[in-house]
N, C-alpha and C positions, 0 to 999 in steps of 0.2 A: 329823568322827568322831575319838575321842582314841586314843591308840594302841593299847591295849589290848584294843578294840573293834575296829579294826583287823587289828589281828594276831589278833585269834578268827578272823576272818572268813575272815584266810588259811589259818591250822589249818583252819577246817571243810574251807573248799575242798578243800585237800588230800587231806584224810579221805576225802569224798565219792570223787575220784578213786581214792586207792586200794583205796576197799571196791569201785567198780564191777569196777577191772581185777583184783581178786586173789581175791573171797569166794567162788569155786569150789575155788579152790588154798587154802584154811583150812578150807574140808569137806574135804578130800580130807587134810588133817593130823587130822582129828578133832576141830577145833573148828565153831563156830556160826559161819555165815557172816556175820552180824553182827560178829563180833570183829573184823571187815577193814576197818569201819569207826569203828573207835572209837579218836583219838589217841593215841599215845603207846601204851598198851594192845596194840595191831595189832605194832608191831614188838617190844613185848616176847616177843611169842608167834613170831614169825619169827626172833629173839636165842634164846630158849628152844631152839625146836626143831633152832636148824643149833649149836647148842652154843658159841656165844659170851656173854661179859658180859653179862646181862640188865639190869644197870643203862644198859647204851651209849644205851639205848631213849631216857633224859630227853634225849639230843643229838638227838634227833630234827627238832625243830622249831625249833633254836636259831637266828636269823639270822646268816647266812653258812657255820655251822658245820652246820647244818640241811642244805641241802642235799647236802654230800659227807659225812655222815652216810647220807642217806635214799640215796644211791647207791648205796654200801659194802652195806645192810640189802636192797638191792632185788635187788642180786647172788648174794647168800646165800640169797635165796629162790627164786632160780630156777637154783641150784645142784642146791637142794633138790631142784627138778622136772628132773636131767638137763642143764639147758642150760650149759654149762661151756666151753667152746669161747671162745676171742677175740671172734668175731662175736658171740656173744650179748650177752656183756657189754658192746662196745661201743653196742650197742640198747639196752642195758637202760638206761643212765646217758644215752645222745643223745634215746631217746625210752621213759622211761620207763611210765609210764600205757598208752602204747599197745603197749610190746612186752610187758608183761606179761598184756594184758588179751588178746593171740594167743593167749598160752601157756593166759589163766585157760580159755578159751573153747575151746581144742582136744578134741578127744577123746582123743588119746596121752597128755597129760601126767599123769603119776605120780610118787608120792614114790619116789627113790631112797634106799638105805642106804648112805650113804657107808661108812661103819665096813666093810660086809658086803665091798664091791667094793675094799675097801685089800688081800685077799692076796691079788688077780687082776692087780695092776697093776704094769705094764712098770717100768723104768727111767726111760725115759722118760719116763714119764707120772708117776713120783714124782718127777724132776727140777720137773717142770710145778708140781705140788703145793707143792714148796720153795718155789720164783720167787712163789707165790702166797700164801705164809705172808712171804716177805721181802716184796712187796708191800705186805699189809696193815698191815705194823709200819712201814713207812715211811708210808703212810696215814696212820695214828694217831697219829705224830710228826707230821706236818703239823698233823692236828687238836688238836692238844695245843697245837701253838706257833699256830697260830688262834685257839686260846680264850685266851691268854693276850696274843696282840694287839690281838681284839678285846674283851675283858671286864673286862681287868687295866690293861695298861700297854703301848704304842707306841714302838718306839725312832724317835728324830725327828736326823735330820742338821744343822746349820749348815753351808748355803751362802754366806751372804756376812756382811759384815762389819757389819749395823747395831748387835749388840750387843757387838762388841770394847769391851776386853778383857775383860768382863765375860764373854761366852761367844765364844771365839775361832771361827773359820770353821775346819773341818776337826771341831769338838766333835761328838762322838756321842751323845745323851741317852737317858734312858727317862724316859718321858711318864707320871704317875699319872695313869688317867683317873676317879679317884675324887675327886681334891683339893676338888672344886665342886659333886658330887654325879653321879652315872654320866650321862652322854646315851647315851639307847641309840641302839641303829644305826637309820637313815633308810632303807637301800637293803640289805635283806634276803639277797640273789641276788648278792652279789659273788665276784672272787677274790680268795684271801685276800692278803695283805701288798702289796696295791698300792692305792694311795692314790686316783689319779682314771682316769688311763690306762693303757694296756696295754704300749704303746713310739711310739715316733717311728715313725708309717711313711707319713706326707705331708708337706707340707711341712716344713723342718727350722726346729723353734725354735716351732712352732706347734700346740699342740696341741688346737686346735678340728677338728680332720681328721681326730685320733686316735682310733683305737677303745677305747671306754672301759670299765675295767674294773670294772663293775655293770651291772645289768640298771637302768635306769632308769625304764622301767614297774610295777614293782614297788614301791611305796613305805611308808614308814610314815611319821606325825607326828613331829613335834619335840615329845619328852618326857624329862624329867629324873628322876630316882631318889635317895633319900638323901641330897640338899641341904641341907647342917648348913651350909655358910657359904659367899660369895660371893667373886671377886676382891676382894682388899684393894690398897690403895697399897702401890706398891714392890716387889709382886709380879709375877717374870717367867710368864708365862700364854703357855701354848700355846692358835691358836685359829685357826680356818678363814677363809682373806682374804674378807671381805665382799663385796670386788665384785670376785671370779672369774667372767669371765662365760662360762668355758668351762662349768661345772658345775652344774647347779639343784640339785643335793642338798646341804645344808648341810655334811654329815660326809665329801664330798668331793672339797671344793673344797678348794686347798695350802694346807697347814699354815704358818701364819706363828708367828714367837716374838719378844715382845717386853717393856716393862715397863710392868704398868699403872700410870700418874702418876694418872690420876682419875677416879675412880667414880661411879656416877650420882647427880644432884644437884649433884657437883664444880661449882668454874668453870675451866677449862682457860688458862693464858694464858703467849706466848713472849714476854719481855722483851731484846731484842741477844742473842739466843741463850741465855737463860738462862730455865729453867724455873720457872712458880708453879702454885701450886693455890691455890683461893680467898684470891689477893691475897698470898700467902705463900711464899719459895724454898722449892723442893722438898727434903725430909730426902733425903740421898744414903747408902746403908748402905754398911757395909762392905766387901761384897764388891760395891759397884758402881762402877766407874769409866768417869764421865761423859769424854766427846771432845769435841772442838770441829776444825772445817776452820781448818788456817792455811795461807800465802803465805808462803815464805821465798827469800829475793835474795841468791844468793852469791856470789861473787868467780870461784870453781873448785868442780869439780865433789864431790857429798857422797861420800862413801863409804858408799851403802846398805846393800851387804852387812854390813857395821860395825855399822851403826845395828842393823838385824835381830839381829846376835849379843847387840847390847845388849836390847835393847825388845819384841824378837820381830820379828814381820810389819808394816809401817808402810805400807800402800797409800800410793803416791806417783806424781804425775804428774811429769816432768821432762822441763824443756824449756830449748834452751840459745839464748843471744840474744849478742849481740856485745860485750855489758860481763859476761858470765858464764853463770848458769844462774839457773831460778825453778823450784821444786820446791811444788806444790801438796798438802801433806800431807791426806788424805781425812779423817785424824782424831788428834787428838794428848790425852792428856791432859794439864793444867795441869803436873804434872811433868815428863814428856816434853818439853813444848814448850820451859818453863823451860830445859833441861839441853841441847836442840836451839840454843837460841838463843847459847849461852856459847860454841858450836863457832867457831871463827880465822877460818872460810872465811867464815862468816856477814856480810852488808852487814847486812839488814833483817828484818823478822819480826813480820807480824801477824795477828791473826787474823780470818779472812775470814767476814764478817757484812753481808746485805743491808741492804739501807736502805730504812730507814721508808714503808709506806706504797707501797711495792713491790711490786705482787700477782706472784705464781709461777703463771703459765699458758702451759701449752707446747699446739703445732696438731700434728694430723698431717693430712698428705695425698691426699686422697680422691680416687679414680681418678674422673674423669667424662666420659664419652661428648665433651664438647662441650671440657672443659678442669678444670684443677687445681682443687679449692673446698678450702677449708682449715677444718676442725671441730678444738674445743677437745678434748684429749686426758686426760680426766677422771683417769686413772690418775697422769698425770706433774704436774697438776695440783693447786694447795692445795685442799682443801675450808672452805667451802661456795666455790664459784666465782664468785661477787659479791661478794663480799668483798676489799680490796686488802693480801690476808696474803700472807706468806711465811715461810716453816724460823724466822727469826731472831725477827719481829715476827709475835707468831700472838693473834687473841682479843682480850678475853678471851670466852672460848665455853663457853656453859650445857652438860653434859652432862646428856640424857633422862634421865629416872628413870620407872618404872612407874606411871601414874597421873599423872603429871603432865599439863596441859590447854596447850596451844601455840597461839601465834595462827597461824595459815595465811593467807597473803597473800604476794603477787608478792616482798616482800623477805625473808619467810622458807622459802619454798617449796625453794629450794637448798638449807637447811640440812635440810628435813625428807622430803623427794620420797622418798631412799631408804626410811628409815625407816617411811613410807605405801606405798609401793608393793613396794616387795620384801621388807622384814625383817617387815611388819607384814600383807603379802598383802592388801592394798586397790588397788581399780581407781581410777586417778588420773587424770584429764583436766581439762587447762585449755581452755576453749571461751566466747570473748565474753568477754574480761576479770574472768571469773569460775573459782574452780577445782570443781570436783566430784569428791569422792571417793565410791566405790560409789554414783554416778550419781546423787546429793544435794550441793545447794552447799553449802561449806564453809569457816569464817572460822576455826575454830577444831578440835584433834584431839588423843584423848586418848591418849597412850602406852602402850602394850602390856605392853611388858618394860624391863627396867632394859638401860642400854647404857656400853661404858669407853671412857678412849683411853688406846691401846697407842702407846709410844715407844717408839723404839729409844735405847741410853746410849751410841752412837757415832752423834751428833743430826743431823752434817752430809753422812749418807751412810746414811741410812735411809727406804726408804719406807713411810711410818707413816702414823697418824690422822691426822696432816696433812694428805696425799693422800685417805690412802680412805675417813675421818670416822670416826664411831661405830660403835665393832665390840659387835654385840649379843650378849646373855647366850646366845643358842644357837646361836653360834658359837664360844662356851668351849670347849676341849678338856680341859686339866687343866694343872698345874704340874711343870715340869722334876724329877727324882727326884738322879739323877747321871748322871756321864759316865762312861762305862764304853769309851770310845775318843776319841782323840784325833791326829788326822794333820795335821800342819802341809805345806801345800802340795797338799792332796788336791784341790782347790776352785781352779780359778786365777781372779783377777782381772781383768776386760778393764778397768777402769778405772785399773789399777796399771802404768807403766812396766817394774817391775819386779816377779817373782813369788816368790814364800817356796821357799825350797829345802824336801823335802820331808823329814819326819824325825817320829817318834813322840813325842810330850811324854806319858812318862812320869808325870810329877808330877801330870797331872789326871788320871790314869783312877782310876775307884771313887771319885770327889769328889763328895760331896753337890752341889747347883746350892739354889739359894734361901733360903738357912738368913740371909743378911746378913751373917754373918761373912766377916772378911777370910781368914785360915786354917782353911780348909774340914777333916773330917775325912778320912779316906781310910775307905774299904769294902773293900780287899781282901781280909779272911778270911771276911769272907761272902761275897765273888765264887767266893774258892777253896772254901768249904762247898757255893754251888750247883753247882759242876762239877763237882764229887767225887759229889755226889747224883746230880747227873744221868748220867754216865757211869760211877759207882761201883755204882747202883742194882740192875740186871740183876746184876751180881756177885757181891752179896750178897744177891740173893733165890734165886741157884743154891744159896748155900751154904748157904744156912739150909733149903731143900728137902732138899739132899743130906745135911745132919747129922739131919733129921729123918726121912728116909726108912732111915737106920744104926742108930736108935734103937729103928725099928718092925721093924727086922733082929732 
C-alpha cells in the first residue's frame, strides 16, 4: 500500500471514531451530526464554535503535528460542554474517543456560554482562565517549532570527529530537508524533537532498553516529494545509519553526516589511504580538508596545548616508553602533519596505513551457557565481510544503481544480503547450498533504488561505508544548511589523551556548510532579521492594533 493510501486510511479511521464519540454533541451545537464525521471539516466547526483560528483545522491530521493538534481541538469541545476541570482534560488527551464519547452519550451534557458566565467568575477562577490562555500560546510555540522541525529543516549536532576539519565536533547544523526532495514522516504518533529515544533509563550506553520516542505501530511507507535532484559527489548529506538495529523505522534511526565520494553506478576504491571513483583521485573542494592517521616518536614530551592553540582540537593518543614518547595522531592534514614533523623534539613521523591485503574484522563476545563463542562484529567491521579490505586498501566496489540485475551467489551474497533483505524488504534464506529469496531460488536480483557511499574527510577515524556499506536513497535526510553554533569541548573524546578546552568559535556561526568554498560567507543579518521577527512580532502586532483602534477613536 503506497502512502498516500495509507495515510487515507488513517484519516478515515480517525473520522469514524470521532463522528461515533461526538455526533450528539454537534446536534446539540446545531449542526448535522454527520459533520462529526467528515475530516478536516469536523474540527473546523468545533474551531468555529469555541472561537479560535478556523484555519488551525488544516493541522488536524498533519503527522506528529496531528495528534497535539487533535488534543488542543478535543479540549475545546468539551469546554464547550462544561467539562473544564484538570481531570477532564487530562481524559480527554489520555483517552480521547472514549472520554468524549461519555460525555457525547450522557444526558447532562450541554452547551455552555462562555462569554455569558465571564461576569460571574471569581478571581480565582480568571486566574485559571489566564494559566489556560498562557498554556495554549505555549502549545502553539511548540507546534510552530514542530512544523518547522518536521516539514522544513532539523538542527543536527556533530559528536565526533569523522568529518574534521571540515565540520569540527561541537558544530551545530540546520538540516534542509528539502535539498533531495521532502521524505515524509514513516512514524506518524511521535514526540516532537526527539529523534529515536526518550532517555537513558536501562542500561547505560544501550539504548535497545530505552523507551522509544514514536508509537511504532503506527506506520506509513517510505515515500519521497519534489525530487528535482539526487546526492551528487562531494556532497556532505545528512542520512539515517543503515544498520541501526535498534530502530525499524527508517526516519528514526541516528542521524549520521558524511561526504558522499560515489553515487550509484560509481566504482568505489581505497588506494594506501587514498581515495578514487571510477579509477580516478577524488576532486577535493575547497572547503574540504581530507586527514589521514599518523605515528609520531619524540625524544620529549609535545606540548599539546600548543598544538591546539595553533591547529585547533588534534585528538591524540600518547604514550610514553623509555627512549621518549609516541603520540598517535587520529587525523592530521598534509599541512598539519608537514608543520608537526619540522618540531626539535620530533625523531620520526609516519603515516599510519594498513597493509595490503589485510582484511579489518573485529569479534565480540557472546555469553553462552556452556562457554565464550566469538561472532564477527559487523559494525566494527569492513564490508562486504569476505573480502580481505581494510580503511587504507578498500575495492574497487560497484555501487547499486536502480535497476541494475546482480549475480547472487555465495561470493556475492555479503555484498548484497542487506540490500535483499532489509533496505529492499525481501525474505532471504540460504537452505541446501542454494539461496531463495521470497521462497524462489535465486542466481540473480534486480535492484530497487539507487544507493551512495558516505565517507567521512577525517578517513582514519570514521565509521563509514566502509563498515556499514551502501546507504540507500531513503535513508537520505537532506544537506547541511549552516552552522548556527559552535562549542569547542562540548563532545569529549574517549579516544583522545587529551580534551579541547571548551570555548565558542565565534567565526563559524551563521556559516553556510556545502557551498565548496574555502571562505564560507557568514549569515548573521538574517539570523539577527529572524530573532527580531520572532521576538519583535507580538510587539508590533500590539502596535499596529492600538494605532488602529485611535484611528476608529
Amino acid at each position: 500500500m503506497n502512502y498516500f493510501l495509507t495515510y487515507t486510511v488513517y484519516v478515515l479511521i480517525l473520522s469514524v471514531l470521532m463522528g461515533i464519540s461526538t455526533w450528539k454533541l454537534f446536534k446539540k451545537m446545531g449542526y448535522s451530526p454527520l459533520f462529526a464525521f467528515i475530516p478536516f471539516y469536523n474540527y473546523f466547526i468545533i474551531l468555529k464554535e469555541t472561537k479560535h483560528p478556523k484555519w488551525w483545522a488544516i493541522l488536524s491530521y498533519l503527522p506528529i503535528v496531528g495528534p497535539i493538534m487533535m488534543s488542543v481541538f478535543h479540549i475545546y469541545l468539551m469546554k464547550k460542554f462544561g467539562k473544564t476541570l484538570f481531570q477532564h482534560q487530562l481524559l480527554t488527551v489520555i483517552l480521547p474517543f472514549i472520554y468524549m464519547a461519555t460525555v457525547n452519550y450522557s444526558k447532562d451534557a450541554e452547551v455552555e456560554d462562555e462569554s455569558a458566565n465571564d461576569l460571574f467568575l471569581t478571581d480565582e477562577e480568571k486566574n485559571v482562565k489566564k494559566k489556560d490562555t498562557f498554556i495554549g500560546s505555549i502549545t502553539f510555540a511548540v507546534v510552530f517549532a514542530t512544523i518547522i522541525h518536521v516539514f522544513v529543516t532539523q538542527p543536527f549536532g556533530i559528536p565526533t570527529g569523522s568529518m574534521e576539519r571540515t565540520l569540527l565536533v561541537g558544530d551545530f547544523l540546520f538540516v534542509n530537508k528539502w535539498s533531495y526532495g521532502y521524505r515524509l514522516p514513516m512514524r506518524p504518533v511521535a514526540i516532537p524533537f526527539l529523534q529515536g529515544t526518550i532517555m537513558d533509563t536501562g542500561e547505560k550506553g544501550n539504548p535497545k532498553d530505552d523507551p522509544k520516542s514514536y508509537v511504532e505501530g503506527i506506520k506509513l511507507p517510505y515515500s519521497r516529494i519534489l525530487q528535482f535532484n539526487k546526492p551528487q559527489r562531494n556532497d556532505v548529506v545528512v542520512f539515517n545509519y543503515p544498520q541501526d538495529s535498534v530502530h525499524i523505522a527508517i526516519d528514526r534511526k541516528d542521524p549520521y553526516v558524511k561526504r558522499c565520494v560515489a553515487v550509484a553506478g560509481d566504482t568505489f576504491e581505497m588506494r594506501g589511504g587514498r581515495l578514487f571513483v571510477n579509477g580516478k583521485p577524488e576532486t577535493v573542494l575547497g572547503d574540504q580538508e581530507v586527514q589521514h592517521a599518523y605515528t609520531v616518536n619524540t625524544g620529549s614530551q609535545l606540548d599539546i596545548p600548543s598544538l591546539y592553540n595553533t591547529y585547533g582540537f588534534l585528538p591524540v593518543r600518547e604514550i610514553q616508553t623509555e627512549k621518549g614518547f609516541i603520540y598517535a595522531f587520529q587525523g592530521l592534514t598534509d599541512k598539519t602533519a608537514a608543520e608537526i614533523k619540522t618540531l626539535p623534539n620530533v625523531v620520526s613521523m609516519e603515516e599510519s596505513i594498513f597493509p595490503k591485503d589485510s582484511a579489518t574484522v573485529s569479534y565480540k563476545l557472546n555469553a553462552d551457557k556452556s562457554a565464550y563463542t566469538k561472532s564477527i562484529d559487523t559494525t566494527q567491521s569492513i564490508f562486504p565481510i569476505n573480502k580481505p579490505w581494510n580503511q587504507d586498501w578498500y575495492g574497487p566496489l560497484k555501487i547499486p544503481k536502480k535497476g541494475d540485475v546482480v549475480a547472487i551467489n555465495k561470493e556475492t551474497l555479503p555484498t548484497y544480503r542487506w540490500i535483499i533483505s532489509e533496505y529492499e524488504h525481501n525474505s532471504l534464506v540460504e537452505r541446501d547450498n542454494q539461496i531463495f529469496i521470497n521462497g524462489q531460488p535465486a542466481t540473480s536480483y534486480t535492484i530497487k533504488q539507487d544507493y551512495y557511499m558516505m565517507i567521512g574527510d577525517n578517513r582514519d577515524a570514521s565509521l563509514d561505508a566502509r563498515f556499514f556499506g551502501f546507504v540507500p536513497e531513503e535513508n537520505i535526510v537532506g544537506k547541511p544548511m549552516f552552522t548556527w553554533m559552535s562549542v569547542q569541548g562540548v563532545f569529549s573524546d574517549a579516544s583522545s589523551t587529551y580534551q579541547a578546552p571548551k570555548k565558542i568559535r565565534w567565526d563559524r556561526m551563521f556559516k553556510a556548510t556545502n557551498t565548496g568554498e574555502a571562505n564560507k560567507t557568514s549569515y548573521w543579518w538574517i539570523a539577527a532579521m529572524i530573532l527580531i521577527l520572532f521576538f519583535g512580532w507580538e510587539y508590533f502586532v500590539k502596535l499596529f492594533r492600538k494605532d488602529k483602534k485611535e484611528e476608529n477613536l
